[in-house]
C-alpha positions as CSV (number, residue, x, y, z in Angstrom):
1,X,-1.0,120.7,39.1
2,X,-1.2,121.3,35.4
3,X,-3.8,121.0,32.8
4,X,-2.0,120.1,29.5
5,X,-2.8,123.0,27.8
6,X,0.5,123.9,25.9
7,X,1.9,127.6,27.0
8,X,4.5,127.8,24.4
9,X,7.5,125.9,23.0
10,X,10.8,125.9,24.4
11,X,14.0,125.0,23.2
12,X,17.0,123.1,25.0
13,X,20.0,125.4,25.3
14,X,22.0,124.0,28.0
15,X,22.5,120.5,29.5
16,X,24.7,119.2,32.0
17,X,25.4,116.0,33.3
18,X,26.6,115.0,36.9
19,X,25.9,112.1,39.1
20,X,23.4,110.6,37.3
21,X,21.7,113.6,37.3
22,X,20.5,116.5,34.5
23,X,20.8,120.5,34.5
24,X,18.8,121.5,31.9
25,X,18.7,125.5,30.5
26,X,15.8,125.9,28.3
27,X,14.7,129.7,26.0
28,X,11.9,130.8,26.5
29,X,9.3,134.0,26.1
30,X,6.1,133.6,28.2
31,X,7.5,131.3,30.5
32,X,10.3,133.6,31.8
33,X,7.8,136.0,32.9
34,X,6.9,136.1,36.4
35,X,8.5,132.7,37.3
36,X,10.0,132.3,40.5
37,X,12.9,130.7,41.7
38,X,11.1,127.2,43.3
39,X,8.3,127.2,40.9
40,X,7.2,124.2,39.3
41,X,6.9,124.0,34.8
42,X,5.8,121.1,33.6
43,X,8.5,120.4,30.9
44,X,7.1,117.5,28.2
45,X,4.4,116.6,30.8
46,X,7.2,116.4,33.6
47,X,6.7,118.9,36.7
48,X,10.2,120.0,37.6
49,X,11.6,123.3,39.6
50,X,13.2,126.2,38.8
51,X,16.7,127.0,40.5
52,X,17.3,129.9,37.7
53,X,16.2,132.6,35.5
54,X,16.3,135.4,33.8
55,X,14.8,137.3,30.7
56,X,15.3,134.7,28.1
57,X,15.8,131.3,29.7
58,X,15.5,129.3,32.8
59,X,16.9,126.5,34.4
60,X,15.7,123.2,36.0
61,X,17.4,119.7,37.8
62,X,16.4,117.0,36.8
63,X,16.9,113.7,39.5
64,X,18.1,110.4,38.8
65,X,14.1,109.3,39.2
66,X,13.0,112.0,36.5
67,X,15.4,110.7,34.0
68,X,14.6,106.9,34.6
69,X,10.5,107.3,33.5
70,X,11.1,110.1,30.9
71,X,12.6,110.7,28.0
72,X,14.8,113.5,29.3
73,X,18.3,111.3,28.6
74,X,17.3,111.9,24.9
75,X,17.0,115.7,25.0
76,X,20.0,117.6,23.1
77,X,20.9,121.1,22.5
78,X,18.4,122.2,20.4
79,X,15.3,119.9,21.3
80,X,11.8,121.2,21.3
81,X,10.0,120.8,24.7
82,X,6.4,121.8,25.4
83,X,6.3,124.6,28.5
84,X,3.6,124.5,31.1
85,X,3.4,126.9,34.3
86,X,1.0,125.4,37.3
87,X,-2.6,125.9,37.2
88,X,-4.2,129.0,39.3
89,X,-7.0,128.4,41.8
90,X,-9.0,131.2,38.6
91,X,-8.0,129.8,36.0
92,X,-10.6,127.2,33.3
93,X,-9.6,124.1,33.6
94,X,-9.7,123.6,29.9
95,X,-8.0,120.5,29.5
96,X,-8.0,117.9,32.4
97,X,-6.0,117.4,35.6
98,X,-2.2,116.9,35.2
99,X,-0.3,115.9,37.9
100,X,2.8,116.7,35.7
101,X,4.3,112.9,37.5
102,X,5.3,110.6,34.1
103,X,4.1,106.9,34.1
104,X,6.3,105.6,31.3
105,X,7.3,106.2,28.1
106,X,5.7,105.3,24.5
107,X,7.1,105.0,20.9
108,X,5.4,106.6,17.6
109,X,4.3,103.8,15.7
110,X,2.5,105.2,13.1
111,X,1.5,108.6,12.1
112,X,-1.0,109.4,9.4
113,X,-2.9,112.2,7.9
114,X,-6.9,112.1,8.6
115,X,-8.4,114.8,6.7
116,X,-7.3,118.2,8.4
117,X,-5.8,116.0,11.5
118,X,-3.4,113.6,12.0
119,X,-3.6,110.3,14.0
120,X,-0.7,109.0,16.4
121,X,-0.2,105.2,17.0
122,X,1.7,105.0,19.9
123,X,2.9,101.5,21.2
124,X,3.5,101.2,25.2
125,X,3.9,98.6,27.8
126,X,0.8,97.0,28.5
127,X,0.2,97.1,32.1
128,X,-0.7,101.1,31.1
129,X,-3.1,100.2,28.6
130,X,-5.4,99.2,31.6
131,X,-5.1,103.1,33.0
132,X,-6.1,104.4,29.2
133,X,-9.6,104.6,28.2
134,X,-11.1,104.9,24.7
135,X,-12.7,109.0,24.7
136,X,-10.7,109.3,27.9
137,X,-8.1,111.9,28.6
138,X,-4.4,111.6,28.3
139,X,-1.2,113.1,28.8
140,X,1.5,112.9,26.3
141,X,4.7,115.6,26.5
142,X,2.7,117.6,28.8
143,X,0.0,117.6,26.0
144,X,-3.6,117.2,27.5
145,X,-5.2,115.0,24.7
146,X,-8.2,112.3,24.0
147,X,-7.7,109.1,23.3
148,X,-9.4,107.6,20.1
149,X,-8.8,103.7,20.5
150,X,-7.1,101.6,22.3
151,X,-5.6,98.2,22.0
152,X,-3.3,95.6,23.7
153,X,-0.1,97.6,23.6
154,X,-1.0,100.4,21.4
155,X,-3.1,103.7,21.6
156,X,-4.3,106.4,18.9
157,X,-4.6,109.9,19.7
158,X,-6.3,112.4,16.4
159,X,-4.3,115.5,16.8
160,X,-6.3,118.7,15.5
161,X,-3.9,121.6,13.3
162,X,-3.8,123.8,15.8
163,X,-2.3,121.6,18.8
164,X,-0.2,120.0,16.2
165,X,1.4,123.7,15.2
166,X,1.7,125.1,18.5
167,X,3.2,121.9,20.5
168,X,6.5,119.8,19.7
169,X,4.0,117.7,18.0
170,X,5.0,118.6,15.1
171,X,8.6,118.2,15.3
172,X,8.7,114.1,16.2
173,X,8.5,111.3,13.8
174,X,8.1,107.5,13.4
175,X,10.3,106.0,16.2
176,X,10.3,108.9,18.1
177,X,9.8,108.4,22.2
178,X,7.3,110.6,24.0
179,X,6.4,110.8,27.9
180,X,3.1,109.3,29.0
181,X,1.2,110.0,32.2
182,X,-2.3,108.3,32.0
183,X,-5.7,109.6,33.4
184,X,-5.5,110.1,37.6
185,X,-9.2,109.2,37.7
186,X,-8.1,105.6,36.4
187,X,-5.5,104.9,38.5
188,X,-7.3,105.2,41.1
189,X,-9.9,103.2,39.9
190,X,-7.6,100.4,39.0
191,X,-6.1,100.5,43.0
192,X,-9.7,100.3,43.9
193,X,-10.3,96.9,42.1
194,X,-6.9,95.1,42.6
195,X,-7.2,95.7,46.5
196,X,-7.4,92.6,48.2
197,X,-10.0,94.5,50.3
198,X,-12.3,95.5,47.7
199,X,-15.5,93.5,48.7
200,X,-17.9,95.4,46.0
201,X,-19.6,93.7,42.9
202,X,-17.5,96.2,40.8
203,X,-14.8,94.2,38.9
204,X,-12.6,94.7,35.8
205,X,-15.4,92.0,33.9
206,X,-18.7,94.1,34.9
207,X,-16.2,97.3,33.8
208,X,-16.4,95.7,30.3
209,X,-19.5,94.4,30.2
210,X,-21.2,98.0,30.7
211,X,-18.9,99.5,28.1
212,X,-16.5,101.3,30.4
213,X,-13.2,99.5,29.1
């Protein structure tokens, strides 16, 4: 369990391919220290295990299912990728609840300045646009943010200076792809509502008609 609160950045120094598979070294500072070998890191917003470390870098494998529903395939030597370690039973949970599991994938559409900030426009299949809530919390590389609007197929996220210079944020452009796990609390609302056994009043019309969608 993570809370999307950036730790630092990391960069990608070692990648291997076999069977459909990913190893994955990656630098790091803060990370490194007091890992163990089967802890989980949340790496772009995807929870993954370590099978090695040492003072500088640590490694990871990354499964046939990782690399289908992230954007891991595009990784080179080089990338930037936002570092997480688990959440502590004493720590604030200043962000929201990360389950570090991707949904999908969505592309930059847009980026523009707005005043200090910057807005992302990010375009993504719609059946995820039902999980994503306007002032509701989202994911994106491992980045716990809140969403500003919300279309069809499209989503805007304002991105304040300091999460923009201290995540990968700042590294991606126009056309870029970006991992994308939606709120936990709305999935589970939206199972609740297409079960054929849901005999409540509570349907996706009375949703919008109070202002929750």
């Amino acid at each position: 369990m993570f809370t999307g609160l950036i730790e630092e950045i990391g960069t990608i120094t070692g990648l291997k391919k076999q069977n459909n598979s990913l190893y994955l070294t990656i630098s790091a500072n803060k990370i490194v220290r007091g890992i163990n070998i089967g802890d989980s890191v949340a790496i772009n917003g995807a929870c993954q295990t370590v099978t090695a470390f040492d003072d500088t870098q640590f490694e990871v494998f990354a499964s046939p299912e990782t690399l289908s529903v992230t954007t891991f395939e595009n990784f080179k030597i080089g990338t930037k990728v936002n570092l997480e370690r688990t959440l502590r039973l004493n720590d604030r949970l200043d962000g929201h609840i990360v389950s570090g599991h991707v949904d999908t994938t969505a592309q930059i559409s847009d980026i523009k300045q707005n005043g200090e900030a910057k807005d992302f426009i990010f375009k993504i299949p719609q059946k995820y646009t039902k999980q994503i809530v306007k002032k509701g919390s989202i994911t994106i590389d491992g980045i716990s943010l809140t969403v500003s609007d919300v279309s069809y197929d499209k989503f805007r996220v304002t991105v304040i200076p300091i999460t923009y210079q201290s995540t990968n944020l700042n590294t991606l452009k126009i056309g870029d792809y970006v991992n994308i796990e939606t709120d936990i609390l709305a999935k589970y609302v939206e199972k609740y509502l297409s079960s054929n056994h849901n005999n409540s009043n509570i349907d996706m019309n009375m949703l919008e008609r109070n202002g929750f969608l």
